[in-house]
N, C-alpha and C positions, 0 to 999 in steps of 0.2 A: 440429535438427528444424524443419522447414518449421511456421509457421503458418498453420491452416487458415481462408478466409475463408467467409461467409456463399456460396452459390452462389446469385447475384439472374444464373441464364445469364453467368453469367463475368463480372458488375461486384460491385466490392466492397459497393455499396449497392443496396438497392432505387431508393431516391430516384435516385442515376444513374441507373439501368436503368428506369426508369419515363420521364424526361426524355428519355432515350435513343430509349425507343418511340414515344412522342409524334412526337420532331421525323424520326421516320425510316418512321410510319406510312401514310403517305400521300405519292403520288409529288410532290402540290404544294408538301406542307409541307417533303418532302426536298429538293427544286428550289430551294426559296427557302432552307434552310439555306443548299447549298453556294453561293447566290447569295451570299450573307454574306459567306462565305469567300472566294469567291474576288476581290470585292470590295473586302475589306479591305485594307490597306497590308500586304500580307506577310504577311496574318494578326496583326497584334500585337494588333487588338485584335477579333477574330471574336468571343471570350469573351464582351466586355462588348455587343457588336451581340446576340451572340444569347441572352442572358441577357434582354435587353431586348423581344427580340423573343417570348421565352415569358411574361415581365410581363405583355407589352400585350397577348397571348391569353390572361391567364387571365380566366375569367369570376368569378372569387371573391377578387377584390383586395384585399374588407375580413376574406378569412378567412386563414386562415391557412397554405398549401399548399405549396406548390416552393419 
């Protein structure tokens, strides 16, 4: 029997699926994701670019969020 997950629109977290909306809200903020991407060495390390890149936008760095 299949285990049923959370439905956050087909990601298993909310937290994904919030991160998810974020970087894919806005045509600029999607532009410069897949600038990341397609930037990076083959992608090895897009993860740790764009990880970085939602840090540097958050506005609540001393709270406790993403």
């Amino acid at each position: 029997m299949a285990t049923l997950l959370p439905d956050y629109n087909n990601w298993s977290n909310y937290f994904t699926w919030a991160v998810y909306r974020w970087l894919t809200n806005d045509e600029a903020t999607y532009n410069h994701v897949l600038d990341i991407v397609q930037t990076s060495e083959r992608g090895i390390d897009c993860d740790g670019a764009i990880k970085e890149y939602v840090e540097s936008g958050n506005p609540l760095t001393e709270t406790e969020t993403l």
